[in-house]
Backbone as a chain_set.jsonl record, in Angstrom:
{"seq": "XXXXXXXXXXXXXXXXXXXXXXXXXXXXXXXXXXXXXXXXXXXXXXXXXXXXXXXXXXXXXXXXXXXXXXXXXXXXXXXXXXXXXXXXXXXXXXXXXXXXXXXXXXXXXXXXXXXXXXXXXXXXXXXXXXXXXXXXXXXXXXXXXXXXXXXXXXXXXXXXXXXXXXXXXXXXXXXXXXXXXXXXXXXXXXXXXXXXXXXXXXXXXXXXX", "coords": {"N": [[-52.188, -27.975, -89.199], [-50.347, -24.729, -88.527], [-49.778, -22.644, -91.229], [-48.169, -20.382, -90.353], [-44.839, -18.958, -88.937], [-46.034, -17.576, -86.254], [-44.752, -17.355, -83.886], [-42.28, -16.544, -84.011], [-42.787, -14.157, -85.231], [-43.643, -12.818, -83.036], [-41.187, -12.597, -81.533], [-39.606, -10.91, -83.353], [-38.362, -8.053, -83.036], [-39.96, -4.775, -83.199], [-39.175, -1.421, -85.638], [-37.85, 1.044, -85.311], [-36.765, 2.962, -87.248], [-36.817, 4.1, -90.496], [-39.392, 4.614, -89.871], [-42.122, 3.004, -87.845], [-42.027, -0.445, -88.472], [-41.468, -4.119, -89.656], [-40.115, -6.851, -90.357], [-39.93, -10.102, -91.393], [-38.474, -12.735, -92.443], [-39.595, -15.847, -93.749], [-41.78, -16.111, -93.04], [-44.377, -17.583, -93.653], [-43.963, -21.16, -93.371], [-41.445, -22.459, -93.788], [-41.864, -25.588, -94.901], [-43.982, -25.672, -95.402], [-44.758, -23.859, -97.475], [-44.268, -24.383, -100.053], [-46.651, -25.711, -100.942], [-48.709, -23.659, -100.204], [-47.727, -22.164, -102.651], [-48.531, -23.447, -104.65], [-51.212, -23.721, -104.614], [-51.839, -20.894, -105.669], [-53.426, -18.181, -106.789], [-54.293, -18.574, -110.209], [-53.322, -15.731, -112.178], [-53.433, -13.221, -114.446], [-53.536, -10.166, -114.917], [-51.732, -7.142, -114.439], [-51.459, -5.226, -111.634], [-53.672, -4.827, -108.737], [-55.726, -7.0, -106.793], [-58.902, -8.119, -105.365], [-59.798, -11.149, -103.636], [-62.516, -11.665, -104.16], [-62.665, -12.195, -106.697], [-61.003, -14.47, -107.076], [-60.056, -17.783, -107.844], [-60.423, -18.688, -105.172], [-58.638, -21.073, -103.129], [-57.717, -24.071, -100.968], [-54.688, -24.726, -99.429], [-53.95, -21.632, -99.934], [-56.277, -20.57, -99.557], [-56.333, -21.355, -96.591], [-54.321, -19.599, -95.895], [-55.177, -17.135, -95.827], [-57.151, -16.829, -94.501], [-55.953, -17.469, -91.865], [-54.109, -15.467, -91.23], [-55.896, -13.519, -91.031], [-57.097, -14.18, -89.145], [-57.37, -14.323, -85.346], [-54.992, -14.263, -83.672], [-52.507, -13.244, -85.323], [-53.58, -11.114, -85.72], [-53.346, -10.007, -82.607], [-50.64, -10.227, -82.854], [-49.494, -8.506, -83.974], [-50.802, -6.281, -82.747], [-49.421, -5.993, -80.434], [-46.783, -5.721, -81.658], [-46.95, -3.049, -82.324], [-48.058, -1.338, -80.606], [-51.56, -0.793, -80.734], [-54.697, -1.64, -80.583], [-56.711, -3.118, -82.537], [-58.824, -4.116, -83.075], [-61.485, -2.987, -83.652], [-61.63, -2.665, -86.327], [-61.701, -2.647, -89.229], [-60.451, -5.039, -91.724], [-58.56, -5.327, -95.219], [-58.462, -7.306, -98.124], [-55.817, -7.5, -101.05], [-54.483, -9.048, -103.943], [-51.889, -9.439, -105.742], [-50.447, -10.745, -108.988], [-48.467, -10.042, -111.085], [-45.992, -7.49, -111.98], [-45.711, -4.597, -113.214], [-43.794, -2.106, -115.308], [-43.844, 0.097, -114.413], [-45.078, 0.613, -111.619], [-44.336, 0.389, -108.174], [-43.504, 3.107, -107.444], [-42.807, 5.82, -105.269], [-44.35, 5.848, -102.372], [-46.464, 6.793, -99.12], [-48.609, 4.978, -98.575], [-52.586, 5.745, -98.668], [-54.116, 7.647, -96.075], [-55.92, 6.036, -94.859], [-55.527, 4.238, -94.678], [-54.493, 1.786, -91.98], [-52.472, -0.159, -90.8], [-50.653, -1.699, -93.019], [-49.62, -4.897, -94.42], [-47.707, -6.544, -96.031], [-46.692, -9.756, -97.889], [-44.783, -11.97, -99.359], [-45.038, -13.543, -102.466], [-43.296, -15.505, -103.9], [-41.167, -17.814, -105.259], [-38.456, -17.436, -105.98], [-35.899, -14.829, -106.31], [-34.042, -13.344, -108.289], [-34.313, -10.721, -109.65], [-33.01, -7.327, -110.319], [-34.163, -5.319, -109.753], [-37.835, -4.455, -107.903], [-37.492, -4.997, -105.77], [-38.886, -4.123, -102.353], [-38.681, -1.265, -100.618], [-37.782, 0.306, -97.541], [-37.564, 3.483, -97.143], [-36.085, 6.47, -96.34], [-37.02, 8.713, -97.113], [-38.569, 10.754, -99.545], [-37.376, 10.812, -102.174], [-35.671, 9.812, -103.221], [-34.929, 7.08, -104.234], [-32.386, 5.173, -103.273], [-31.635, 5.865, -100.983], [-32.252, 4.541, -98.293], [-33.597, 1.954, -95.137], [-33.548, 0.012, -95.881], [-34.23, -3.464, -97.435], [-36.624, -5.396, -98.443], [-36.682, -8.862, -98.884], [-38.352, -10.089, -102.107], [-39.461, -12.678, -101.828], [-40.243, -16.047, -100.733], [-42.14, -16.073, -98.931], [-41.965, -14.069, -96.992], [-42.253, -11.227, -94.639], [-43.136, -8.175, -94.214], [-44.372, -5.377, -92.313], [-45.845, -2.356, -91.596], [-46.876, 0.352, -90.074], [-48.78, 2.806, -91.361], [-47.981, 6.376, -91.684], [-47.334, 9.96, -91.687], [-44.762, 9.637, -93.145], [-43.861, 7.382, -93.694], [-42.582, 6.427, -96.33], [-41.875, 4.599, -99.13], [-41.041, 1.86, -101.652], [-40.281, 0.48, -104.793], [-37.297, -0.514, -107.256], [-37.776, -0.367, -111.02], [-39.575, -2.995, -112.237], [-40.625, -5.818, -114.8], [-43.301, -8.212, -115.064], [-44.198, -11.888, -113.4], [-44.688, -11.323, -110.324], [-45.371, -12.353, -107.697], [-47.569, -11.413, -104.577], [-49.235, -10.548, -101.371], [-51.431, -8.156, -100.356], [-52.542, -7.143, -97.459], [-54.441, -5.187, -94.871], [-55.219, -2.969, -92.065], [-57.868, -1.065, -91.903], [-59.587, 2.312, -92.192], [-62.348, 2.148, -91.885], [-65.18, 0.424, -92.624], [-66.885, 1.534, -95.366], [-64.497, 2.281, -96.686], [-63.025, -0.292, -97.218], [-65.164, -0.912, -98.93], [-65.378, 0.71, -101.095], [-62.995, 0.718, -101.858], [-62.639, -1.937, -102.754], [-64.351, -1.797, -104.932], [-63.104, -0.345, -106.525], [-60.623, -1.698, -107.59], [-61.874, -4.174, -108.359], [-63.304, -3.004, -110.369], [-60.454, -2.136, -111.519], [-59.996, -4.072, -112.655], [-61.428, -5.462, -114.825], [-61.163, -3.176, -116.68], [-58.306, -3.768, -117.2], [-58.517, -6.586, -118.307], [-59.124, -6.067, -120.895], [-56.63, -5.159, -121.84], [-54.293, -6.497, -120.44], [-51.41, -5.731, -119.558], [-51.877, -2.641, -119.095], [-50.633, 0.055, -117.528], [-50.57, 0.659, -113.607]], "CA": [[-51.001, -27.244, -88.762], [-50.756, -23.566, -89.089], [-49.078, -22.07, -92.305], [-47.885, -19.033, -90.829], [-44.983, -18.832, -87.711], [-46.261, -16.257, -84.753], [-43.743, -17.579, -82.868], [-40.683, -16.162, -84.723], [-43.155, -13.16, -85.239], [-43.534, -12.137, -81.69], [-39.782, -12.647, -81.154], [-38.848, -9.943, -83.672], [-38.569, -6.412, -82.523], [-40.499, -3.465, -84.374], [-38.162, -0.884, -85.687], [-38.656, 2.272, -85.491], [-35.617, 3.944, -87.879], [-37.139, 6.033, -89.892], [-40.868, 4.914, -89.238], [-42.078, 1.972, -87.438], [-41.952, -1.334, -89.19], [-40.454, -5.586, -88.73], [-39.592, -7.494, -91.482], [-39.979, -11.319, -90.873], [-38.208, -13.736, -93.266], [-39.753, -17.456, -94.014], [-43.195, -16.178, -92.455], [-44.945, -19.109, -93.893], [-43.208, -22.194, -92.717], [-40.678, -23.363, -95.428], [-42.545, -26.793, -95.377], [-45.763, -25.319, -95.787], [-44.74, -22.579, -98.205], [-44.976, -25.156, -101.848], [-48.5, -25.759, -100.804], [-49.286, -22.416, -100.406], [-47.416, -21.811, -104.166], [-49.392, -24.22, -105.899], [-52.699, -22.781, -104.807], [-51.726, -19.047, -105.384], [-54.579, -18.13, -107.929], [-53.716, -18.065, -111.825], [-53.694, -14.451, -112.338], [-52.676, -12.642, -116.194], [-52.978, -9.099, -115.443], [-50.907, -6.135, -113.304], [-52.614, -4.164, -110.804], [-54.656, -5.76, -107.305], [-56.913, -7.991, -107.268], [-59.684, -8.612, -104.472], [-59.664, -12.272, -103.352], [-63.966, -12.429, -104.461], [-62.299, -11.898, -107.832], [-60.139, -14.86, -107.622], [-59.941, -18.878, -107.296], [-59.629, -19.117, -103.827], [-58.94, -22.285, -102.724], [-56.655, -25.619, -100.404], [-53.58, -23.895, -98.61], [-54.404, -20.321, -100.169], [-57.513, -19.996, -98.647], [-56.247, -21.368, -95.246], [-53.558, -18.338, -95.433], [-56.153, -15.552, -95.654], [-58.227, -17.423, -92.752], [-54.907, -17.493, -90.583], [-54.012, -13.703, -92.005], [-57.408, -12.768, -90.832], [-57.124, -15.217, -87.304], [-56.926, -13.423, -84.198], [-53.254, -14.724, -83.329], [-51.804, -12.964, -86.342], [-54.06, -9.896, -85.33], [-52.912, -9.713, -81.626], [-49.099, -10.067, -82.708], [-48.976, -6.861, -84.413], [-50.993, -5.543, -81.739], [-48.402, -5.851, -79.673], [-45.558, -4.844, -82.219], [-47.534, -1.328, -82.945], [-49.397, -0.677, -79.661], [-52.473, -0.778, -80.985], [-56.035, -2.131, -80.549], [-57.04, -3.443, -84.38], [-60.372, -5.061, -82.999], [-62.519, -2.33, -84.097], [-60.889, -2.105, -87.25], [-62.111, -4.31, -90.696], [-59.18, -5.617, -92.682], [-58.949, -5.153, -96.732], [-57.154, -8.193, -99.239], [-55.532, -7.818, -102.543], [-53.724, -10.354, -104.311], [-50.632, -9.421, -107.076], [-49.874, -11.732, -109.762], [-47.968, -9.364, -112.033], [-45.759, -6.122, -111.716], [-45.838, -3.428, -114.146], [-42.625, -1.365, -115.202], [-44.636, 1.753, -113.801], [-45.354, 0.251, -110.232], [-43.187, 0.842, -107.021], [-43.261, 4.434, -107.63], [-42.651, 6.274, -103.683], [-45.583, 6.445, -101.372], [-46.477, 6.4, -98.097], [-49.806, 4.648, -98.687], [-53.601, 6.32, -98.213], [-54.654, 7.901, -95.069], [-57.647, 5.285, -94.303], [-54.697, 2.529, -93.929], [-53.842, 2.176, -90.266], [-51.545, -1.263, -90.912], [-50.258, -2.409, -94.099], [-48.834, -6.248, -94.622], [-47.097, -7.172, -97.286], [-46.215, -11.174, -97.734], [-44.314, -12.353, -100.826], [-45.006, -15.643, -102.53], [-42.337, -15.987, -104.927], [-40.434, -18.76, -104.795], [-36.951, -17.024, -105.625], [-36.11, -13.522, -107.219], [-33.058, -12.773, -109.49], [-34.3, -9.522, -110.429], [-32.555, -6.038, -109.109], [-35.766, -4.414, -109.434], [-38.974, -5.092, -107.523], [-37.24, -5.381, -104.193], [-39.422, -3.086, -101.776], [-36.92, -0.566, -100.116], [-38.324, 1.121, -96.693], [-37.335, 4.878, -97.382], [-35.771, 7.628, -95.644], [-37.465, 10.097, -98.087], [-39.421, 10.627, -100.538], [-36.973, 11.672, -103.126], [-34.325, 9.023, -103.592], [-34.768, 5.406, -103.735], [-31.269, 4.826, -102.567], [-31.62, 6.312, -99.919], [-33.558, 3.274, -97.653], [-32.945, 1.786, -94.075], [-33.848, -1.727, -95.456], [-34.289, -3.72, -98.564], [-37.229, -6.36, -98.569], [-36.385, -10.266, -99.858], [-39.679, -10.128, -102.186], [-40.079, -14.373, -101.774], [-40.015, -16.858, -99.893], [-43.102, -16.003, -97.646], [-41.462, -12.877, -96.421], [-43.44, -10.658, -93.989], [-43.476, -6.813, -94.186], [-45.599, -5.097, -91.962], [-45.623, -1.32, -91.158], [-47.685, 1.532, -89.457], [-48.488, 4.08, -92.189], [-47.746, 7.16, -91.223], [-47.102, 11.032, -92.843], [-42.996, 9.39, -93.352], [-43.852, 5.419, -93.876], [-42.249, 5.721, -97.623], [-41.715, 2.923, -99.539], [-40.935, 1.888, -102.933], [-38.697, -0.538, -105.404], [-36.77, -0.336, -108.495], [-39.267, -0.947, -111.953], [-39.689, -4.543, -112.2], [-42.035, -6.457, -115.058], [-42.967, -9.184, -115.168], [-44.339, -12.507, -112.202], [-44.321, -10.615, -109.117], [-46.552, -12.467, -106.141], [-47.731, -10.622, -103.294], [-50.576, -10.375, -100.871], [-51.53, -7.092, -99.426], [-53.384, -6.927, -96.263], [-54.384, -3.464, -94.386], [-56.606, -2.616, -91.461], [-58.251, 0.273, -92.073], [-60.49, 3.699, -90.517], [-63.813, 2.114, -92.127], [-65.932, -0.46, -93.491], [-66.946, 2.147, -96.13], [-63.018, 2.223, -97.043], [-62.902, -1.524, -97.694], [-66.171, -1.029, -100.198], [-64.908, 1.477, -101.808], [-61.323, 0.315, -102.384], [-62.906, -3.138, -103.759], [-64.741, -1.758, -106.24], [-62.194, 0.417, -107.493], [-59.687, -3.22, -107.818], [-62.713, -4.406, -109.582], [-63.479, -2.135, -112.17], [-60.239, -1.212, -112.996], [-59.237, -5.415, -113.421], [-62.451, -5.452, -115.292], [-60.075, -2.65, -117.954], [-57.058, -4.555, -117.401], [-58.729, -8.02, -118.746], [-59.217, -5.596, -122.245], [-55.792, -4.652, -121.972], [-53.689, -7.138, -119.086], [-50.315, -4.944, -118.747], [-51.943, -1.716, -118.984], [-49.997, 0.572, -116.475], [-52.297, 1.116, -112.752]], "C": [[-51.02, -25.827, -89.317], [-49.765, -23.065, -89.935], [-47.805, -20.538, -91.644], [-47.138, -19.341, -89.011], [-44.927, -17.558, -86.782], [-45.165, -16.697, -84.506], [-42.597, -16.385, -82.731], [-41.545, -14.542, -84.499], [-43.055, -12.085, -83.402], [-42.034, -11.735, -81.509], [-38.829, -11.344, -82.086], [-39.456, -8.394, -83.12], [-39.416, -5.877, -84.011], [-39.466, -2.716, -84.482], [-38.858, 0.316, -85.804], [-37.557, 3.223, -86.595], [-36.071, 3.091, -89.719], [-38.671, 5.877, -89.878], [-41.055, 3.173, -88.819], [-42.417, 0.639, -87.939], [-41.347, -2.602, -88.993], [-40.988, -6.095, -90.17], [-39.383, -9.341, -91.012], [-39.785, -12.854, -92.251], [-38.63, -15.272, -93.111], [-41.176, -17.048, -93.085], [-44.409, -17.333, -92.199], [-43.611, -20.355, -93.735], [-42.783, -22.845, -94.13], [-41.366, -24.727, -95.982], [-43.617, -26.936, -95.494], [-46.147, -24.151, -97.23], [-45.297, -23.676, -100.181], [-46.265, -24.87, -102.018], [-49.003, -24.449, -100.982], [-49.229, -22.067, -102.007], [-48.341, -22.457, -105.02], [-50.809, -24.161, -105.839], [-52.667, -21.492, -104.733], [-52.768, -19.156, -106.782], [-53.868, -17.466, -109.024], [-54.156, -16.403, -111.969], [-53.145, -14.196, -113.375], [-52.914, -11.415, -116.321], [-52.039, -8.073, -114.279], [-52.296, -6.092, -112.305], [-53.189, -5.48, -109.143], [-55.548, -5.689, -107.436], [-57.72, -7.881, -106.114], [-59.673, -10.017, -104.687], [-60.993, -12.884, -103.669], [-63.577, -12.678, -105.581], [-61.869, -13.232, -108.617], [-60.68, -16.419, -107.33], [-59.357, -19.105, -105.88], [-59.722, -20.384, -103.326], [-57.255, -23.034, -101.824], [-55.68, -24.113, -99.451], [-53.889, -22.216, -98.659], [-55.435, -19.992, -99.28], [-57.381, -20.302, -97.259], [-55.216, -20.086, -95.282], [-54.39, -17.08, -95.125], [-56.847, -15.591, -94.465], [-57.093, -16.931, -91.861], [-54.36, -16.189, -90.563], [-55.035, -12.496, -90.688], [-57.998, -13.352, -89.347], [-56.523, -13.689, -86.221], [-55.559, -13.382, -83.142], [-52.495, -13.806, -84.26], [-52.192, -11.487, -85.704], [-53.289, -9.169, -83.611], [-51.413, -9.446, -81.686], [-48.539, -8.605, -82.864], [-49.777, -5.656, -83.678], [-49.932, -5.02, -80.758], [-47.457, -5.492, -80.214], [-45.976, -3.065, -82.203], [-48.331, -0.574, -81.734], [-50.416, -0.31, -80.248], [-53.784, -1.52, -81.094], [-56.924, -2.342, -82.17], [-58.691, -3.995, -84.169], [-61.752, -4.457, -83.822], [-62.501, -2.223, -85.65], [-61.328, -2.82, -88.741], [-60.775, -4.199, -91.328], [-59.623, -5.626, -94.712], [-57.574, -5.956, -96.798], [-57.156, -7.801, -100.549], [-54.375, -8.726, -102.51], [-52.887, -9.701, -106.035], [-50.538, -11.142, -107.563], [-48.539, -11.464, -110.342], [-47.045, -7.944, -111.589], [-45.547, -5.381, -113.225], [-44.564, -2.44, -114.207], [-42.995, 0.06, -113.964], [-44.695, 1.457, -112.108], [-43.856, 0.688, -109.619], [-42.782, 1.951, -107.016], [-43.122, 4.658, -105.817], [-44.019, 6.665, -103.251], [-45.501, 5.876, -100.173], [-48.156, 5.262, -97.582], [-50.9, 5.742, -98.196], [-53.706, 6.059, -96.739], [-55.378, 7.204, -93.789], [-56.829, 3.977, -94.106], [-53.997, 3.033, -92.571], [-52.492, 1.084, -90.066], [-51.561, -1.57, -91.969], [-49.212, -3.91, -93.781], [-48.718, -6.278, -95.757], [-46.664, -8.781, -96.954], [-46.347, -11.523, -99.109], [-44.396, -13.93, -100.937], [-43.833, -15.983, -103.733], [-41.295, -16.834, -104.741], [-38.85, -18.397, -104.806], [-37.412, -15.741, -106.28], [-34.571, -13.095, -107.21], [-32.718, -11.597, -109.826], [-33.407, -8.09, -109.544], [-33.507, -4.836, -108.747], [-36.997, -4.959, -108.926], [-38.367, -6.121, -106.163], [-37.538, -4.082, -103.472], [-38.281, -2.501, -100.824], [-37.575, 0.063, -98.858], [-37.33, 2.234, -96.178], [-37.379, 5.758, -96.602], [-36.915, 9.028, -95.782], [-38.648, 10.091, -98.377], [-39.07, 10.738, -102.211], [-36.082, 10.344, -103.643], [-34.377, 7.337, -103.181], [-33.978, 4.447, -103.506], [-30.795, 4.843, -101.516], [-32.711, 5.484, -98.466], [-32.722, 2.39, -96.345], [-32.754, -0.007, -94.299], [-34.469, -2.094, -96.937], [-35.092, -5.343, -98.362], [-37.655, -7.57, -99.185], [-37.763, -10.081, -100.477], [-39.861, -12.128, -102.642], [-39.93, -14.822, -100.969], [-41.009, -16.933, -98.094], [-42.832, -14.925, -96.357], [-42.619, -12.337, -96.038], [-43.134, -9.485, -93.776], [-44.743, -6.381, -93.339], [-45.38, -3.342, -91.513], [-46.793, -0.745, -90.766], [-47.352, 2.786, -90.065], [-48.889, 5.486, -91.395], [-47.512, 8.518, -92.047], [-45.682, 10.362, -93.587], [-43.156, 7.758, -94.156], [-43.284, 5.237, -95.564], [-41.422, 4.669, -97.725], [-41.82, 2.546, -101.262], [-39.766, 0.651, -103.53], [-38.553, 0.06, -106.611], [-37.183, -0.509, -109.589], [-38.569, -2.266, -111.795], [-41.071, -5.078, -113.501], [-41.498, -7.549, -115.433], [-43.731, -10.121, -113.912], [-43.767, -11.675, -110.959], [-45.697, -10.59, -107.881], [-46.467, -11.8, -105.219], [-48.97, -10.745, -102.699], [-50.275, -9.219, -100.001], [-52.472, -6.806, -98.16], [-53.111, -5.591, -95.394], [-56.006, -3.631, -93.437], [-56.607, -1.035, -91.739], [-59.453, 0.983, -91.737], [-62.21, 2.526, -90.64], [-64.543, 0.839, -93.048], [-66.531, 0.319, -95.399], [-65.355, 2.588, -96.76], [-63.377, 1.092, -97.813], [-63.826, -1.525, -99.287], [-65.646, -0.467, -101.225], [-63.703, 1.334, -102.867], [-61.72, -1.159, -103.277], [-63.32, -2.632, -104.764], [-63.776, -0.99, -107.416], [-61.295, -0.747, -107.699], [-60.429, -3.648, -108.438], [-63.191, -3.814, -110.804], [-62.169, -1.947, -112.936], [-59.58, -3.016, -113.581], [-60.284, -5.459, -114.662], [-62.033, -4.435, -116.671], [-58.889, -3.661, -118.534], [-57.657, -6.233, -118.472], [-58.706, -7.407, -120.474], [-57.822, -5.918, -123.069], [-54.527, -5.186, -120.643], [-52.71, -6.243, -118.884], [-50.079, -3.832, -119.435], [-51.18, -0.834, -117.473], [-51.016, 0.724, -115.133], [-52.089, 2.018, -112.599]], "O": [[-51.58, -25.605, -90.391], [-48.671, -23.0, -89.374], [-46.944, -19.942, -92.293], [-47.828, -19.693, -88.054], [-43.998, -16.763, -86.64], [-44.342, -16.16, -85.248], [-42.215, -15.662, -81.811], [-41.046, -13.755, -83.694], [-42.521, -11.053, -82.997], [-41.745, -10.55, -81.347], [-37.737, -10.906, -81.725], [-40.568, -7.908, -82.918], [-39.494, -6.268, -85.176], [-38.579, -2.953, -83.662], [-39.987, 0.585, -86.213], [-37.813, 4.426, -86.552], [-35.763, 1.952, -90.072], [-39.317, 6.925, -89.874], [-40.367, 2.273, -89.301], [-43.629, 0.563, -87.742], [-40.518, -2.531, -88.086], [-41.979, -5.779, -90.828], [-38.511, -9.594, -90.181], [-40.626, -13.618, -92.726], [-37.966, -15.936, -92.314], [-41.557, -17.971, -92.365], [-45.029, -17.758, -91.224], [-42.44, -20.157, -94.058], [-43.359, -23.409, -95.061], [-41.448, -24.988, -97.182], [-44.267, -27.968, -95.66], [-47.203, -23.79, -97.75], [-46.218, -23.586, -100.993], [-46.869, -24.149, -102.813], [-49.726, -24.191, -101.945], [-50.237, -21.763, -102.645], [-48.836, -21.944, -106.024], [-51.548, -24.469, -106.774], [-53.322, -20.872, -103.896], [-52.791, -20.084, -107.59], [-53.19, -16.439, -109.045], [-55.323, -16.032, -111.844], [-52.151, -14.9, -113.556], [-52.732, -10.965, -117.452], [-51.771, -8.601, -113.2], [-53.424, -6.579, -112.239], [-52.939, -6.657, -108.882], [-56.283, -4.842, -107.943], [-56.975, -7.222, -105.388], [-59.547, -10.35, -105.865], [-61.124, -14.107, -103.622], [-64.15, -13.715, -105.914], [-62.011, -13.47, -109.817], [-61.688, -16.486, -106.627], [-58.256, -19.535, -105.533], [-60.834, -20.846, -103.072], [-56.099, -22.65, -102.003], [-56.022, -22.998, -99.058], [-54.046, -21.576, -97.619], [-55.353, -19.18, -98.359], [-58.149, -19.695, -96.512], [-55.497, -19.393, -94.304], [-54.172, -16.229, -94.262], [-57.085, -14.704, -93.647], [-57.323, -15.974, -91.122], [-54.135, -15.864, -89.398], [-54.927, -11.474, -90.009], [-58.998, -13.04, -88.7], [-55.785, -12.707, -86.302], [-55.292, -12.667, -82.176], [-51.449, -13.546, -83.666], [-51.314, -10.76, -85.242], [-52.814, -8.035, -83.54], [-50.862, -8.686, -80.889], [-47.697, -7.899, -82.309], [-49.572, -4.456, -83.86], [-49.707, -3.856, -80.425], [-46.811, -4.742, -79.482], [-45.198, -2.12, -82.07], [-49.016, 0.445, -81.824], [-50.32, 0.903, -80.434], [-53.747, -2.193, -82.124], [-57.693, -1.506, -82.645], [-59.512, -4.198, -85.064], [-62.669, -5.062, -84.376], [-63.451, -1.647, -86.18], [-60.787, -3.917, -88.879], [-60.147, -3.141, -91.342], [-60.704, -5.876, -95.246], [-56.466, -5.821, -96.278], [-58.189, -7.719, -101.214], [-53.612, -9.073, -101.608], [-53.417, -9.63, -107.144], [-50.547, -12.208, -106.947], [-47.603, -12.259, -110.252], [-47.599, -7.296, -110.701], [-45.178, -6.004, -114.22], [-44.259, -1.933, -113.127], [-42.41, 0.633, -113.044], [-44.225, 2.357, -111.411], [-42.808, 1.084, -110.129], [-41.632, 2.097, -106.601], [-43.335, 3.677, -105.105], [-44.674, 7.61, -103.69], [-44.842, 4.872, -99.903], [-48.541, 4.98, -96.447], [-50.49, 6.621, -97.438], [-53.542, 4.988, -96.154], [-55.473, 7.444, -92.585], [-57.229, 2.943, -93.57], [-53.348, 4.016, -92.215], [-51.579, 1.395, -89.301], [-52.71, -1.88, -92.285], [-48.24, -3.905, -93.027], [-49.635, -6.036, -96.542], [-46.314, -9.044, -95.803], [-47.327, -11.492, -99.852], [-44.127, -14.918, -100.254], [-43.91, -17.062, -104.321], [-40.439, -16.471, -103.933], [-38.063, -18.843, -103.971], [-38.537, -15.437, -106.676], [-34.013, -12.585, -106.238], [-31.611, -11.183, -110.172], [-33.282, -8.009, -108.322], [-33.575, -3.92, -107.926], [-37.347, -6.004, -109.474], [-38.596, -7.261, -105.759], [-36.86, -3.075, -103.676], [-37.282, -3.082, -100.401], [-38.407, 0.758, -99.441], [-36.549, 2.137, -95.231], [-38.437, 6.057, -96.048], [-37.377, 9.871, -95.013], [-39.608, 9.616, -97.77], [-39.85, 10.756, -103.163], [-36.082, 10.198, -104.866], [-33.999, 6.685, -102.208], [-34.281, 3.255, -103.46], [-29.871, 4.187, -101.034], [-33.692, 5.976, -97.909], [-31.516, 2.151, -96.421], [-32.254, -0.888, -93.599], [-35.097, -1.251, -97.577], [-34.407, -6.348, -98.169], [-38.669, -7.62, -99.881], [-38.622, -9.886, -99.617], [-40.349, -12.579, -103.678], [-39.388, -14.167, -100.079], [-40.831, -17.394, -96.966], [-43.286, -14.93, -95.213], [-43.716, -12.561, -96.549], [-42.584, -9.529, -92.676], [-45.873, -6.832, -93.526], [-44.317, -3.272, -90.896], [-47.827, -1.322, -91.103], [-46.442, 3.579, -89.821], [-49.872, 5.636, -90.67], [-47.473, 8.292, -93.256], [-45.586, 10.676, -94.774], [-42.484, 7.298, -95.079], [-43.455, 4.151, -96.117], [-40.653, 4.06, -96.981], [-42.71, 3.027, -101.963], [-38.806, 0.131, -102.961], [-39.311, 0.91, -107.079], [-36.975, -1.719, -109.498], [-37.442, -2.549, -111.389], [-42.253, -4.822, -113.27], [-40.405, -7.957, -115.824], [-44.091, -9.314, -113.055], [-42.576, -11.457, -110.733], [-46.466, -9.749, -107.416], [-45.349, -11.451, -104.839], [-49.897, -11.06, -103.446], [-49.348, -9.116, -99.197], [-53.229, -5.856, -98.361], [-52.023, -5.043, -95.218], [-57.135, -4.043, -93.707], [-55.734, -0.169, -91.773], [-60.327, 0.427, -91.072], [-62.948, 2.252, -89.694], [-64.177, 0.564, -94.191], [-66.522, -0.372, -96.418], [-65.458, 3.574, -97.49], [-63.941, 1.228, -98.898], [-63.427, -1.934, -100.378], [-65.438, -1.099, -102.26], [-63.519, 1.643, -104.044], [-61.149, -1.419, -104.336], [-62.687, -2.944, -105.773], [-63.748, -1.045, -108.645], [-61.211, -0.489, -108.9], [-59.965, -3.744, -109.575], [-63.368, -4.232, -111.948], [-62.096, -1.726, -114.144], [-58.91, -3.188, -114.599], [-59.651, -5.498, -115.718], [-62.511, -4.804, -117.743], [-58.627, -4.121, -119.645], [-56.891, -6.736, -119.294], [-58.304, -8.201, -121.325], [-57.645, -6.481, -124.15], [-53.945, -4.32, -119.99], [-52.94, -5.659, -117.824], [-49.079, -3.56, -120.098], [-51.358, -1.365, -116.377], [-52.207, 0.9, -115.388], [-52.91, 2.756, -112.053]]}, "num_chains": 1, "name": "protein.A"}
């Protein structure tokens, strides 16, 4: 059975106010979501991870397959008008957030789609809820405030405007980031830099990134 529902996905609109973006609560199927939790890979420091990095395995590793399935790919074809086929896809995997994180950006250039999908089973906190930003200046200033659990689905089309940001937060803070992007020479690039600098972080786990 598949972890993840298109269904619901197709059915929500894209938004376009103030850059284009859809927000899709319970992404992973509430009665599939535990499973997923209890194979999210033990992780102990900040920063993103690459998925060669990690224990991938059981439900986890069917999410990245179905992530990385051509059903998931075509949906947001159709939310974004766009043709992704040509395109290679890059994973990281959060364990951890860092007071310092969620600073305002619109992400790098060489991302054409960013996903976000939260695994946290609840969240309490008032910080380390992603905010999708008017600005660049004011992180109050936001059209939309993103549940970060419960298999939540973020997806946007970065753009010069696409900011984005939360409130500090440390502390457990699951996430998986998925991004198609311009180049296969991107993807390389961007892994090794997630590998070297976890490869600091293991010295030093909640060094700032």
């Amino acid at each position: 059975m598949s972890l993840l529902d298109i269904e619901t996905l197709k059915r929500t609109p894209a938004k376009t106010d103030p850059y284009e973006y859809l927000v899709v609560e319970n992404f992973i199927r509430p009665d599939m979501f535990p499973g997923v939790v209890r194979d999210y890979p033990q992780m102990t420091t900040t920063g993103s991870v690459p998925p060669s990095e990690l224990d991938v395995h059981g439900a986890f590793e069917q999410l990245l397959t179905e992530l990385e399935g051509p059903a998931f790919r075509a949906a947001l074809e159709e939310k974004f008008g766009l043709d992704l086929s040509s395109y290679p896809t890059m994973f990281t995997v959060r364990g951890h957030c860092h007071k310092g994180n969620g600073k305002i950006h619109t992400d790098t250039e060489s991302k054409i789609i960013t996903v976000l999908l939260y695994m946290n089973e609840k969240w309490e906190a008032d910080g380390g809820r992603l905010r999708i930003l008017r600005g660049p200046d004011d992180l109050n200033d936001y059209a939309e405030e993103v549940p970060p659990y419960g298999g939540t689905l973020l997806a946007f089309r970065r753009s010069e405007n696409s900011w984005h940001g939360h409130e500090p937060f440390e502390g457990p803070r699951r996430a998986i980031q998925m991004n198609w992007v311009t180049s296969d020479k991107i993807v390389d690039k961007e892994q090794r830099r997630h590998r070297f600098s976890q490869r600091l972080k293991k010295l030093n786990p909640f060094a700032a990134d």
